[in-house]
Structure formats: structure tokens, C-alpha cells
C-alpha positions, -999 to +999 in steps of 0.1 A: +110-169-159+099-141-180+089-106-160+064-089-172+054-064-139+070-048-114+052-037-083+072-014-059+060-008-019+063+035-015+077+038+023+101+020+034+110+006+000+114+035-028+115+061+000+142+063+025+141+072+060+150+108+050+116+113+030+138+112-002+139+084-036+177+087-042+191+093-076+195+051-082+162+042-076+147+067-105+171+054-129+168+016-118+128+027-127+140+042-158+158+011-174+134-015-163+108+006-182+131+007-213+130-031-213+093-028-219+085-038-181+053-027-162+063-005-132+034+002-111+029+016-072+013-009-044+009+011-015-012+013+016-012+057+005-042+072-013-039+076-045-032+117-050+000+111-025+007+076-046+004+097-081+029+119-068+058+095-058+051+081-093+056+109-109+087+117-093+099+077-104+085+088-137+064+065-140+036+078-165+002+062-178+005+031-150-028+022-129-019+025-095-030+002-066-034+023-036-051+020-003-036-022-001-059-026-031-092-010-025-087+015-054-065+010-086-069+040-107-048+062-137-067+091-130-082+102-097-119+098-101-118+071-127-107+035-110-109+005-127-121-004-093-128+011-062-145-010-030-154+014+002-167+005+038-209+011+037-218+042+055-229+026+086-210+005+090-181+027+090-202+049+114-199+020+137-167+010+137-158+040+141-184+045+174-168+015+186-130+024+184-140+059+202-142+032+235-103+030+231-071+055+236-064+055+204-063+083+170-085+073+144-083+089+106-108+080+079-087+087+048-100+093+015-086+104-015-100+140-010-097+145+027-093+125+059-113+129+091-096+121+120-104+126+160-078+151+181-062+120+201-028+130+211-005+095+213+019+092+240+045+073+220+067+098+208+083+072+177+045+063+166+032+100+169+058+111+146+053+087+125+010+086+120+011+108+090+034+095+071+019+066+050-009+092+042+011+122+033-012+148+047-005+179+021-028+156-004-054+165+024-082+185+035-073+176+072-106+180+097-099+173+134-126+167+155-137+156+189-162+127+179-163+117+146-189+096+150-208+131+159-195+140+128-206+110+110-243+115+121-246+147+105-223+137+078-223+102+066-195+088+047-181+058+030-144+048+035-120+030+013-094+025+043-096+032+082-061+039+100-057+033+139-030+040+159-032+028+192-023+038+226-011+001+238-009-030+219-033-051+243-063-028+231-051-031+193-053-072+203-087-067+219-104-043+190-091-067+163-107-095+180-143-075+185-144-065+152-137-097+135-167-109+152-187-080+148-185-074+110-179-094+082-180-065+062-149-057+067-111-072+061-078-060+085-043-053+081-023-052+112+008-032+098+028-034+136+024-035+172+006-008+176-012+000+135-042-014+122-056-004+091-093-017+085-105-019+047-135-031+025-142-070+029-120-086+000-096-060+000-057-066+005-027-066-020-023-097-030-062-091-045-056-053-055-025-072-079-047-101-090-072-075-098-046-055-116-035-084-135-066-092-153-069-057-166-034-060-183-034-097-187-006-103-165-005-135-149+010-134-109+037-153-117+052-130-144+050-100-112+076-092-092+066-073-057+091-054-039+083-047+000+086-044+033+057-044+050+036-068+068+006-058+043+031-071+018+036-105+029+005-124+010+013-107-023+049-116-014+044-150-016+020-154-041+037-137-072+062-146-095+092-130-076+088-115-041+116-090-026+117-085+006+141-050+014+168-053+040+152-032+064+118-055+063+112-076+101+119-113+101+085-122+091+082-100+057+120-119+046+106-158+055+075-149+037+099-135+000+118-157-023+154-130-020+162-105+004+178-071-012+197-039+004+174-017+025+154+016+016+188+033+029+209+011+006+196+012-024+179-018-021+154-014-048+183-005-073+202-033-064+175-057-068+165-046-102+205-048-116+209-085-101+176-096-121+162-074-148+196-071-165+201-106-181+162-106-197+157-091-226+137-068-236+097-076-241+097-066-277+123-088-286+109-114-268+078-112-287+097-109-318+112-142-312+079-155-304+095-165-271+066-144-254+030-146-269+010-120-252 
């Protein structure tokens, strides 16, 4: 099979643990690009935090799918799509989720509003911010934002909620699948849910994606980790799941490389990018059409 696309996961897959995309990973970027690959971003970020990783990759001129598929954009403020929670709607999901210990952060690509819920769990407190990169930010901190809301209504592309306990993460899901069909959900762990636009999730953000370049699924291949990642995973041509991935993600991929640690998305690229040619020459030989 002939790649055409390659689709990396940001945390957990290009970055490591230590906030840093080692020296491999740019270059593994570097000479699947010189074989005329796609390299794109799909990430659960926004896409100012998402522009930046890619720039560091170098990868230049790519729409990027950010916020699992609810916007996929070159330039901030011009998406080739871009799908947001209604206003009051959000406004009541959000009045709803205020019933629950929990911190709640409406995250757009120009700010995020969040309430001033301090979490007990030391490991999940640490790690809120991190998908969302908070220096792409305006940050506001409030008591109630549906108080906020009221006076200041607002659409959202993505919804993050950390939870106190993972009963009431079980118990909100539940209500809110009932309560709104407006809406889709991605529980990313025990204790993370993200809520999104109804119809939005990866696997759609890269079909989406695919028609603007008139790249089939099957010529993609996804690298991830994450349990947003499992659809797309098992729908493209190729899906990777990276070492440090949870049982689940690996059942769900068709190989299993090093983790975010190891080099994993460097190692995956040398083991099958290096024995296909490049695309121009595989157009040349009228061995690829398109």
C-alpha cells in the first residue's frame, strides 16, 4: 500500500514526558516530507498551541486538525471547517456540570474560561493544562461561569472536564447523553471528558481532511496514543499505536511502535516509510494517478 498522509497525535506521541520533541522525531518529520508525504497534526489542542508544535516539526503550509476534529485550519481564523457547541446549549451544559466537584475549561482558540475548582488529585491537577498549553491563552478564572455565560454568551468548539471522582464522570456522561443530542463525547481517562460539537471526533476531522486533499483513509497513516485516537486508529490505512498507549489504544492499531520516550514515532517512520518511494516518482511511473 501506497502512503500518501501521515497524521501524528501531539502529547504523548511527538512530545515526551519532559515537554520536549527529541532531535529524531524532527528529522523522521523531515524525510517523510522529502518523499513528498503529507504530515499533518491531529490533536485534541487548539489550534495556536497545535501551530506551534508544528512549527517546531517544521511542518509548513499543512491544515491542521485540532480540537479531535472540530476545527481544521492553515491559518487561525480561516478553517476549512470549524463546528462549535450553540450558545445555550453550552450555557447549559455547563450549568449542569457546576452540580459536580469537578474543574470545567471552555477552550477556544483565543482564550479559555474556566471555573476556580481546585482537584484533589495531585497526578490529574498537574496534568489539566497540558493538552491546552495555557500560554496560547487569555486565561479567566471565575466562580460560576454559567454567571459568566449569562452576561457573556459564548459558543465552544471543545469542553474539557476534569473530575473529582470517576463515579460522577460515569453519572454526567450518562445525563448528558440523554439530555442533548447536540452534542458528541470523548472520554480521554478515568477521570477526563472532553464534550465537542455533535459529529465531531477524529476519525471525522481526518475524513473531513481527506476530501479537501483527495486523500482516501486508506492511503493515511495515524500515529497515537490516546483513547480519542482509537476510531481513526482503526479506520485508516495504517494505525500506530505508541508503546506507552493503554491496552485498549494497541487492540484497536494494526503495529505497536516505541513510546513517546523511545523514539517511537521515529522508529515507526524508518521501519515503513523507507522502502516506498517517493510520490513523484510514483506518479512518474504512473504507479500513483492522483
Amino acid at each position: 500500500m501506497i502512503y500518501r498522509l501521515l497524521a501524528l497525535n501531539v502529547d504523548g506521541t511527538v512530545i515526551q514526558d519532559n515537554g520536549r520533541i527529541h532531535k529524531s522525531t524532527k528529522e523522521a518529520i523531515a524525510y517523510v516530507q522529502q518523499k513528498g508525504v503529507y504530515v499533518t497534526l491531529l490533536t485534541s489542542r487548539s489550534f495556536p498551541s497545535a501551530r506551534k508544535v508544528a512549527k517546531a516539526l517544521k511542518i509548513n503550509n499543512a491544515m491542521l486538525v485540532t480540537h479531535q476534529g472540530a476545527y481544521i485550519a492553515q491559518q487561525l481564523g480561516k478553517p476549512v471547517m470549524a463546528k462549535l457547541i450553540p450558545e445555550d446549549v453550552t450555557y447549559e451544559i455547563i450549568r449542569f456540570l457546576e452540580g459536580f466537584p469537578c474543574q470545567i475549561r471552555i477552550v477556544h482558540d483565543e482564550y479559555s474560561l474556566a471555573n476556580k475548582y481546585k482537584l484533589n488529585h495531585n497526578l490529574l491537577a498537574k496534568t489539566v493544562f497540558t493538552t491546552g498549553d495555557p500560554m496560547f491563552y487569555s486565561q479567566q478564572f471565575v466562580d460560576s461561569i454559567s454567571d459568566t455565560l449569562k452576561d457573556d454568551p459564548a459558543t465552544a468548539p471543545k469542553i474539557e472536564v476534569y473530575f473529582e471522582y470517576e463515579d460522577d464522570l460515569t453519572d454526567a456522561r450518562e445525563a448528558l447523553v440523554s439530555m442533548f443530542s447536540e452534542i458528541n463525547m470523548t472520554q480521554l481517562n478515568d477521570l477526563r471528558l472532553d464534550i465537542l460539537p455533535q459529529g465531531v471526533s477524529k476519525l471525522n476531522g481526518m475524513i473531513s481532511l481527506g476530501e479537501q486533499l483527495g486523500i482516501a483513509l486508506k492511503e493515511m497513516v495515524v500515529i497515537g496514543d490516546g483513547q480519542d485516537d482509537i476510531e481513526i486508529l482503526k479506520a485508516c490505512g495504517l494505525g500506530v499505536a505508541m508503546g506507552n498507549a493503554s491496552p485498549e489504544v494497541k487492540r484497536a492499531s494494526d503495529w505497536v511502535t516505541r513510546s513517546n520516550n523511545q523514539n517511537g514515532v521515529a522508529y515507526m517512520v524508518k521501519e515503513h516509510f523507507r522502502k516506498q518511494h517517493p510520490i513523484s516518482f510514483l506518479r512518474k511511473m504512473n504507479i500513483l494517478k492522483k
